[in-house]
TIMAR-930892 format. One record per residue (C-alpha): x, y, z; residue number from 1; residue in three letters. Coordinates in Angstrom, 3 decimals. Layout:
% residues N
NODE	xx	yy	zz	pos	code
NODE	X	Y	Z	NUM	ALA
...
***
This chain:
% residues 361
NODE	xx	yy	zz	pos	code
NODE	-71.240	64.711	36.901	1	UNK
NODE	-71.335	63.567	33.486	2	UNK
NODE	-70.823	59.888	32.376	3	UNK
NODE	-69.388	58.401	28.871	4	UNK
NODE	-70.245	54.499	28.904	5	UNK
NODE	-69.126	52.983	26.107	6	UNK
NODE	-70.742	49.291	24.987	7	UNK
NODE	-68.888	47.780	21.853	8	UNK
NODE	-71.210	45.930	20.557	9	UNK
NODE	-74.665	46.534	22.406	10	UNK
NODE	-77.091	45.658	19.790	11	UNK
NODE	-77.016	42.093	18.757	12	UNK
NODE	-76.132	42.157	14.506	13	UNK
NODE	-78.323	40.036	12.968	14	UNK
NODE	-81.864	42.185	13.511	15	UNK
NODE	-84.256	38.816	12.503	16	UNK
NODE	-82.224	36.264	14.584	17	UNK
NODE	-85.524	35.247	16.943	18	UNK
NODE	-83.315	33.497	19.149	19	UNK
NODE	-80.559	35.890	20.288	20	UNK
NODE	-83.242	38.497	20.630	21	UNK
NODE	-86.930	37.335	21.036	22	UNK
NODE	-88.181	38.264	24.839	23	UNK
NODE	-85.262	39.920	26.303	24	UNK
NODE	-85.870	42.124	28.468	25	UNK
NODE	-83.984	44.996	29.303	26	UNK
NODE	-86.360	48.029	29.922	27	UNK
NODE	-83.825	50.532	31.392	28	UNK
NODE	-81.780	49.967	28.736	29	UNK
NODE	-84.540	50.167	26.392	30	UNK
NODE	-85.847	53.747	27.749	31	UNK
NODE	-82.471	55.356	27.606	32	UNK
NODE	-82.464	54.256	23.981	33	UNK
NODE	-86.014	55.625	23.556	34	UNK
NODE	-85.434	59.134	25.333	35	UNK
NODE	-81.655	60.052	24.438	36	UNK
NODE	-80.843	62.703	21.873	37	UNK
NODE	-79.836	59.627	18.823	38	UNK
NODE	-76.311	60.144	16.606	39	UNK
NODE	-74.795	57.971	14.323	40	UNK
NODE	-71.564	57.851	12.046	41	UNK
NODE	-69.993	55.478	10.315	42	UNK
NODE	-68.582	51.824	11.474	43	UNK
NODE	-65.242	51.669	13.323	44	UNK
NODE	-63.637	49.420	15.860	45	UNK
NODE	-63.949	49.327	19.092	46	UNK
NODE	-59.711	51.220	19.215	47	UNK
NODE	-61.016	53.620	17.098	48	UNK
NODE	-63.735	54.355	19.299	49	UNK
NODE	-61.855	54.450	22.320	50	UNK
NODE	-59.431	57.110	20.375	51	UNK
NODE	-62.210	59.186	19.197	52	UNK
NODE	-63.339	60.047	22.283	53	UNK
NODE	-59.672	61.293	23.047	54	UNK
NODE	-59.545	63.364	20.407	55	UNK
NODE	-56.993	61.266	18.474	56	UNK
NODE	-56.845	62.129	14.412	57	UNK
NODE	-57.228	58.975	12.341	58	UNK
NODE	-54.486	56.079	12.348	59	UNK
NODE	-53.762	56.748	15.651	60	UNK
NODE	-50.773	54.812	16.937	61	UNK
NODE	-52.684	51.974	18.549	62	UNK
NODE	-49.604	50.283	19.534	63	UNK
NODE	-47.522	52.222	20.913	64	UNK
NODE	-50.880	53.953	23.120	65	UNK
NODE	-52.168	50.161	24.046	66	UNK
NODE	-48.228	49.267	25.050	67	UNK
NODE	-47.809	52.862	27.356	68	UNK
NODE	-51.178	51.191	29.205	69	UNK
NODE	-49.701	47.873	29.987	70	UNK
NODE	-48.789	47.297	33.362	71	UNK
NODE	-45.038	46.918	32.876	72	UNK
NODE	-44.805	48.981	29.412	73	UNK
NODE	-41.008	48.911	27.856	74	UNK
NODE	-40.648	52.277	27.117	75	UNK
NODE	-42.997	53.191	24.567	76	UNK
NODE	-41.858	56.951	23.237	77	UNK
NODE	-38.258	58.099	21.957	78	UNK
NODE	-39.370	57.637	18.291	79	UNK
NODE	-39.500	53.415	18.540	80	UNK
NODE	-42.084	52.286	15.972	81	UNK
NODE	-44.473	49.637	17.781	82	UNK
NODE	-46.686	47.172	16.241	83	UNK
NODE	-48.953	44.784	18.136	84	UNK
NODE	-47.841	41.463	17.533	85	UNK
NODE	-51.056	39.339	18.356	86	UNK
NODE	-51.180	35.735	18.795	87	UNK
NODE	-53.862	33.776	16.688	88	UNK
NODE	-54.937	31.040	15.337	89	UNK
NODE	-55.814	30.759	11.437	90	UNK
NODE	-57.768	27.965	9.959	91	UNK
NODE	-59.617	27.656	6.262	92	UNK
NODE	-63.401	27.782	6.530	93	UNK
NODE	-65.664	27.549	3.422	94	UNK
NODE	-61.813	28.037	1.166	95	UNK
NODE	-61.720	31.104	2.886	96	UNK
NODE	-59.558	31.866	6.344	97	UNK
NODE	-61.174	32.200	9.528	98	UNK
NODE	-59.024	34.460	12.567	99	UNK
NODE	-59.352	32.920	15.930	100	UNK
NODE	-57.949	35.039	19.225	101	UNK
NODE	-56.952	34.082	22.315	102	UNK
NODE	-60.986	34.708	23.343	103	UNK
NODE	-61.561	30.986	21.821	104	UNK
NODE	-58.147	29.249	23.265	105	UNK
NODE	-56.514	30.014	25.688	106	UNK
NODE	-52.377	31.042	25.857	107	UNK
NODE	-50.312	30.757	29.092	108	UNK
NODE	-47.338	32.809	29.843	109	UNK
NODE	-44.918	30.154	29.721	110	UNK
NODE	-45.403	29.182	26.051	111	UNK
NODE	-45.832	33.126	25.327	112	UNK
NODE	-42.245	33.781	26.132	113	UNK
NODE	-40.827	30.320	24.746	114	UNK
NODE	-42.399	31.337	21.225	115	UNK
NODE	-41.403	35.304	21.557	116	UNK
NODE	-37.954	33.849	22.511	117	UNK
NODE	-37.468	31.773	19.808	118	UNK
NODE	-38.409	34.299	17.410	119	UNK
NODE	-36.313	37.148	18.719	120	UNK
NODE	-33.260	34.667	18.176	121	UNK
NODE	-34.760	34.586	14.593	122	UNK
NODE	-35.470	38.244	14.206	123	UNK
NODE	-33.082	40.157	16.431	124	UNK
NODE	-31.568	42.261	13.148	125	UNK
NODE	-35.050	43.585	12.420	126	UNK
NODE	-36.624	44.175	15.743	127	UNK
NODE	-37.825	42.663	19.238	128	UNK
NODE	-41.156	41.037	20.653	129	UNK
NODE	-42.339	42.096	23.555	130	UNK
NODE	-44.925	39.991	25.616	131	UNK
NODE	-46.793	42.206	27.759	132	UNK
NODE	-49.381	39.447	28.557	133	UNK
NODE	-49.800	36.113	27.333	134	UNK
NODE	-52.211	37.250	24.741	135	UNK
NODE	-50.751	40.308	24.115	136	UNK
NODE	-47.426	40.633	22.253	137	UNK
NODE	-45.640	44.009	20.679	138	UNK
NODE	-42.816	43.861	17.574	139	UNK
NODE	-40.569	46.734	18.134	140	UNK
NODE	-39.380	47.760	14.662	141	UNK
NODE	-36.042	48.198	14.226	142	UNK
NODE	-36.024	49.544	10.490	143	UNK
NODE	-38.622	52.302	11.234	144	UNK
NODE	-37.621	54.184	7.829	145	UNK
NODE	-38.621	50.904	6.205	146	UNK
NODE	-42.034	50.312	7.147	147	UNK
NODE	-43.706	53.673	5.014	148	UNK
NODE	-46.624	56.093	6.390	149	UNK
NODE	-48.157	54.298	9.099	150	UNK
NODE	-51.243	56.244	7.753	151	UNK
NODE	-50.902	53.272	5.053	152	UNK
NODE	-50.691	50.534	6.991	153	UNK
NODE	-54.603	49.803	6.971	154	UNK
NODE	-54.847	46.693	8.799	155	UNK
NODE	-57.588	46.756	11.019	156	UNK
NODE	-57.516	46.278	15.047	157	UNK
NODE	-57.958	42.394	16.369	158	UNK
NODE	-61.325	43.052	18.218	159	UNK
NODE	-62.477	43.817	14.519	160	UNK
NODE	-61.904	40.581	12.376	161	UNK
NODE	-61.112	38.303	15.488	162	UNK
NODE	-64.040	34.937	14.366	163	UNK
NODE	-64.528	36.587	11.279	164	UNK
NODE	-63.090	35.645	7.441	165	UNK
NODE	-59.938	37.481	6.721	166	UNK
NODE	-58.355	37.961	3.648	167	UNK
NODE	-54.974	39.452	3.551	168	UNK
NODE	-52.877	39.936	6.881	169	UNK
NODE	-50.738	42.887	5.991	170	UNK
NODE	-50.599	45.736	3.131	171	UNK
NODE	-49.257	44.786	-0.221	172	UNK
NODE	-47.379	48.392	-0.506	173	UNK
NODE	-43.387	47.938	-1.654	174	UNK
NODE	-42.139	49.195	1.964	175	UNK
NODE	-43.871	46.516	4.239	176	UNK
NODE	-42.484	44.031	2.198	177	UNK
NODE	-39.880	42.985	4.170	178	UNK
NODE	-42.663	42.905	7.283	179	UNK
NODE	-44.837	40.724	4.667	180	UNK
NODE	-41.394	38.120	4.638	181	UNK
NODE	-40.846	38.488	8.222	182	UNK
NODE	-44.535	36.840	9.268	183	UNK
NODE	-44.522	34.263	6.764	184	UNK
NODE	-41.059	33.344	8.072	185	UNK
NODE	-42.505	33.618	11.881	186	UNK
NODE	-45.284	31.206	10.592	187	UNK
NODE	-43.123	28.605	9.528	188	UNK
NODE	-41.423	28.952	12.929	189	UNK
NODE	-44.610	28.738	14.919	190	UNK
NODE	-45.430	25.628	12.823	191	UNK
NODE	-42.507	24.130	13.975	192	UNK
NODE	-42.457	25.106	17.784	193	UNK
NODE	-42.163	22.640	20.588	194	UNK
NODE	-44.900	24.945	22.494	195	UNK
NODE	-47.431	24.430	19.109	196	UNK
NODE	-46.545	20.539	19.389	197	UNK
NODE	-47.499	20.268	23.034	198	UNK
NODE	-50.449	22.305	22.866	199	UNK
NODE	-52.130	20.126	19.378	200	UNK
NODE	-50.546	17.104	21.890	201	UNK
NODE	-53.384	18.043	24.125	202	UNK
NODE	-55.785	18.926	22.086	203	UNK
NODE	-55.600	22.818	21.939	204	UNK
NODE	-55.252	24.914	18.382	205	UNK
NODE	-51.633	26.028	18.034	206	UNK
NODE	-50.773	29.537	17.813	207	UNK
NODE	-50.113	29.685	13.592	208	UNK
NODE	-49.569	33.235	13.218	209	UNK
NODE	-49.123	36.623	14.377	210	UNK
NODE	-52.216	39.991	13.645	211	UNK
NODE	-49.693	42.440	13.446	212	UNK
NODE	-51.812	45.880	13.389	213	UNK
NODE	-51.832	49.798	15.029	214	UNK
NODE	-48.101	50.726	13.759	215	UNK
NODE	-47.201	53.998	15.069	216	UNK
NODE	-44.786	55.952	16.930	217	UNK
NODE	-46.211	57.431	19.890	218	UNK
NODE	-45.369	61.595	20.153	219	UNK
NODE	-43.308	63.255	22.543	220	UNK
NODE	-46.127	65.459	23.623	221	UNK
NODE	-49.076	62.974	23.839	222	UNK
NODE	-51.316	65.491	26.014	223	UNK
NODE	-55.449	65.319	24.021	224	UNK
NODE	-56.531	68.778	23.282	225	UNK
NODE	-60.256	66.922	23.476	226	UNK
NODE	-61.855	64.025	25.460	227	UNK
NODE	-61.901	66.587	28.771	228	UNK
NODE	-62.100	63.039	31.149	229	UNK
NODE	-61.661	63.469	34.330	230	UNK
NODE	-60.963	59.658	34.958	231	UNK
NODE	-60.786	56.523	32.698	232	UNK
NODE	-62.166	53.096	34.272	233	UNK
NODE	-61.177	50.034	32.398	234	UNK
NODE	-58.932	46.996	31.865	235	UNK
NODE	-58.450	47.429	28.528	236	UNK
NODE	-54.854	48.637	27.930	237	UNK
NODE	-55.594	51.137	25.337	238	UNK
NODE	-58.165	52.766	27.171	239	UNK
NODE	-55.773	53.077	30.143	240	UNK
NODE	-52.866	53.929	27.478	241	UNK
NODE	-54.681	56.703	26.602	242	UNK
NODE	-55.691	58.301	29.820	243	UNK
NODE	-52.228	58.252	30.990	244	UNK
NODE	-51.280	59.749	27.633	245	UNK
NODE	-53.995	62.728	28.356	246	UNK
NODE	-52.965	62.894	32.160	247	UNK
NODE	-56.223	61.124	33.357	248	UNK
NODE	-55.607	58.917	36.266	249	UNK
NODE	-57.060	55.626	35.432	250	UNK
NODE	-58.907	52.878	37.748	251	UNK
NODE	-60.154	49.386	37.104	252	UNK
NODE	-63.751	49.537	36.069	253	UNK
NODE	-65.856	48.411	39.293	254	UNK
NODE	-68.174	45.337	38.988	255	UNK
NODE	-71.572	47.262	39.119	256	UNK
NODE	-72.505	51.569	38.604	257	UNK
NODE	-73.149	50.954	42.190	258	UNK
NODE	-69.763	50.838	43.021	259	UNK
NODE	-68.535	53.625	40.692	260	UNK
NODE	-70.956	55.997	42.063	261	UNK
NODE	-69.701	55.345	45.745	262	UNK
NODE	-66.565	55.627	44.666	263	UNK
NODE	-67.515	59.025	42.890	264	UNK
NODE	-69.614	60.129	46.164	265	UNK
NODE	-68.141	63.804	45.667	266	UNK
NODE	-67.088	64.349	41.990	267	UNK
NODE	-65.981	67.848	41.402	268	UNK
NODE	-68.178	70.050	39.193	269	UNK
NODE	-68.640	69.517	35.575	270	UNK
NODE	-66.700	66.444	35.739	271	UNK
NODE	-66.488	63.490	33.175	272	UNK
NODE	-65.946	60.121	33.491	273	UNK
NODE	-65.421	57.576	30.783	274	UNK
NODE	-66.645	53.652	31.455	275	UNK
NODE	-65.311	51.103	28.935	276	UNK
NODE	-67.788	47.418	29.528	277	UNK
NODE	-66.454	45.018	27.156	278	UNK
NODE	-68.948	42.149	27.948	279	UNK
NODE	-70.571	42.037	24.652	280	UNK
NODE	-67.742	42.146	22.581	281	UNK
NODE	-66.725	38.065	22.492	282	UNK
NODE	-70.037	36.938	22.405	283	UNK
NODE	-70.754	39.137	19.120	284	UNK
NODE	-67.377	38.251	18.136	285	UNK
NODE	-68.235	34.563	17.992	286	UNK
NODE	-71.779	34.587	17.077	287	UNK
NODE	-72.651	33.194	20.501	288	UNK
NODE	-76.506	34.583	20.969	289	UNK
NODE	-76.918	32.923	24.791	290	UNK
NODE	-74.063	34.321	25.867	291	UNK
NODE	-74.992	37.477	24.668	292	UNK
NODE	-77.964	37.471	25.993	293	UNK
NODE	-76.384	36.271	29.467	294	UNK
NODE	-74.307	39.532	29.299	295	UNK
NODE	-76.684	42.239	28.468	296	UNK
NODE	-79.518	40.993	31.102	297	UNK
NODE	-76.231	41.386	33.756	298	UNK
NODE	-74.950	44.842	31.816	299	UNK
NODE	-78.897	45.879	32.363	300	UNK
NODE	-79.026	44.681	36.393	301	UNK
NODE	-75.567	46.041	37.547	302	UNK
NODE	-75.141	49.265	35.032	303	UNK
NODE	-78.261	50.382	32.794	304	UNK
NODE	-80.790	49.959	35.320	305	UNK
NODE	-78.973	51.857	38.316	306	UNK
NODE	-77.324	54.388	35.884	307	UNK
NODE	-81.012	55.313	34.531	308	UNK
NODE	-82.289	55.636	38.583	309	UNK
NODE	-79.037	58.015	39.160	310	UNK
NODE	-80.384	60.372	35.840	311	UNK
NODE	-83.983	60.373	37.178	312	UNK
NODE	-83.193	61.624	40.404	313	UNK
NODE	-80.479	64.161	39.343	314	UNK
NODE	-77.565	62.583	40.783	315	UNK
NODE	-75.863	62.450	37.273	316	UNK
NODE	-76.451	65.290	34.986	317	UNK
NODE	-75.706	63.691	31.461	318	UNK
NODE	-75.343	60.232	30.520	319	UNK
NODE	-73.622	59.558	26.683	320	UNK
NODE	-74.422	55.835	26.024	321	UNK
NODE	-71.586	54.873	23.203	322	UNK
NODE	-71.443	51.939	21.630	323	UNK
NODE	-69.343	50.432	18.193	324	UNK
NODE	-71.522	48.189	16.157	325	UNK
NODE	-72.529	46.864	12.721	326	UNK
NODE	-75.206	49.402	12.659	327	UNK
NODE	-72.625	52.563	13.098	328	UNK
NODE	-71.160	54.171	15.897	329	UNK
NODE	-74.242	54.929	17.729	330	UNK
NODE	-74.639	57.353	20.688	331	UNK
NODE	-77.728	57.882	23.114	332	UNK
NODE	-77.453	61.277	24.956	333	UNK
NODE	-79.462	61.656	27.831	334	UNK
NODE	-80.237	64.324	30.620	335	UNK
NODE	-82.137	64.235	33.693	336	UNK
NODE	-85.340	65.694	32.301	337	UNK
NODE	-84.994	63.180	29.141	338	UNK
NODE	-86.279	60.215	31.672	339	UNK
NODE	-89.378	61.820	32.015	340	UNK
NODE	-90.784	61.944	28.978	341	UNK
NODE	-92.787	58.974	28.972	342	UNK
NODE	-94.657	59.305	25.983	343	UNK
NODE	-91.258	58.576	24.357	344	UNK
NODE	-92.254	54.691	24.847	345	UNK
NODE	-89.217	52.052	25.154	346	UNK
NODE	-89.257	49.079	22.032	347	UNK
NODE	-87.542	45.967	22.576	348	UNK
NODE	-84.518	45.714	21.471	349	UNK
NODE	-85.243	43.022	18.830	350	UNK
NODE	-87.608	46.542	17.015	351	UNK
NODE	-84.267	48.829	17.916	352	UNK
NODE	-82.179	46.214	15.486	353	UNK
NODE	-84.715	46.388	12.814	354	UNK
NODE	-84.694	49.865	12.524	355	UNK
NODE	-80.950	50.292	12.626	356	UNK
NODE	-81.193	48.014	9.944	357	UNK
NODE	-83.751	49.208	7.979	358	UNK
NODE	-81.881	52.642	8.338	359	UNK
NODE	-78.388	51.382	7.372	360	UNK
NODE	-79.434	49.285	4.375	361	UNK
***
């Protein structure tokens, strides 16, 4: 059995900061780092990742592929151009704007669909929001011919700018003009929201404005020609999205590799699995070192560790560690007789950012 794990965000960003790094250990993750066949390319988000690996071309249609892995989807194909409609929260930093997500307040359901309500009364000429969850919201666009190439609708995934400076929300090109008018009006409407005025009541950041990113129109025939998974195991919606787009039943990622190797007690021959962790991802996002190191010691008890034991002793033939960072998209390859070559020695991980610095610079 093979195994694709993919880690957004596994080595900590800042190679020289002493406190996110300094003394933490994590040798199993450390050896499969040390003994797997290296590859790099360039930076991408943690969607375009996930899409990669399902052999999706560039400017795939995150949308409409996140919204077919929701667990009540409206019906995501028939040529209806989606966009997701994030909720966020924007604030001026330094005279420049910082993007909060729902990973630093949180958003119930109840003021999700009073605000989505409120603007589809506003917007119902144009198109329709969709809340799949609270934090999760979709624009079906009505004037499709309107909105240009999605190809040029550049605006990157929320998992890449969310507790980072942004600058502009949405292309400047003539066609998403109207879309440009549309959020600025949805702003002013958010500002003025009895929802926003109870949450700033008790002391919460209102929901200011919408990341609206990953227009597309999902295919008729959605089927990967690559990828070759066998089963997808994750919460993330795109991930699952995309498996049922390629025919790949889908589970809920188990708490521990523990688990998923009961669970894959007999797998058939040659197959391939594809685990999506995400427990990196917010405390990168947010610059949060403790929590990051909290996450990675767990990641290296409940997955690295027992993952390495299972490629020593033959039990999984090839292990693709995968993970989107500031460093690249890096990927550790490792088979069975990989583990063994201990004069191959592990460095801490604090060394391992260096070099990927030193390297990238």
């Amino acid at each position: 059995m093979r195994l694709t794990l993919l880690v957004p965000e596994l080595v900590w960003p800042e190679p020289d900061d002493r406190d996110a790094l300094d003394d933490l250990s994590c040798p199993a993750l450390t050896a499969l780092i040390a003994r797997g066949r290296f590859t790099r390319r360039a930076p991408q988000s943690l969607e375009a990742a996930l899409t990669d690996a399902f052999g999706w071309p560039e400017g795939a249609p995150y949308a409409a592929l996140r919204l077919l892995g929701e667990a009540s989807p409206p019906h995501a194909s028939g040529g209806a151009c989606w966009i997701c409609a994030d909720p966020v929260h924007l604030r001026f930093h330094r005279e420049r704007l910082v993007l909060a997500d729902s990973g630093s307040f949180g958003i119930a359901l109840d003021e999700a669909h009073a605000i989505s309500g409120e603007l589809n009364r506003q917007f119902s000429s144009v198109g329709m929001f969709h809340v799949a969850a609270a934090d999760r919201w979709y624009f079906q666009c009505f004037k499709t011919t309107e909105l240009g190439a999605t190809d040029d609708f550049d605006v990157p995934p929320l998992s890449a700018v969310a507790g980072r400076f942004v600058g502009r929300q949405l292309p400047e090109a003539q066609k998403t003009r109207w879309l440009r008018k549309l959020l600025n009006d949805a702003q002013m409407i958010l500002h003025g929201h009895p929802a926003n005025a109870a949450r700033e009541e008790a002391g919460h950041l209102p929901i200011n404005s919408l990341w609206l990113w990953g227009a597309g129109t999902l295919p008729e025939h959605t089927e990967s020609q690559e990828g070759h998974f066998d089963g997808v195991w994750s919460t993330h919606p795109l991930a699952i999205g995309l498996g049922r787009a390629a025919g790949v039943p889908t589970h809920t990622a188990p708490p521990d590799a523990a688990a998923l190797l009961a669970q894959l007690a007999r797998p058939a021959p040659g197959s391939h699995h594809l685990v999506l962790l995400e427990n990196l991802l917010g405390p990168v996002q947010y610059q949060n070192g403790d929590d990051y190191r909290r996450a990675l010691q767990t990641l290296e008890k409940r997955w690295f560790a027992p993952l390495r034991r299972a490629l020593a002793s033959g039990r999984l033939k090839q292990l693709r560690l995968e993970a989107s960072t500031a460093y690249g998209a890096l990927c550790w390859e490792s088979r069975r007789a990989d583990q063994w070559k201990l004069w191959l020695r592990a460095q801490p991980l604090a060394t391992v950012a260096q070099n990927l610095a030193k390297a990238t610079a």
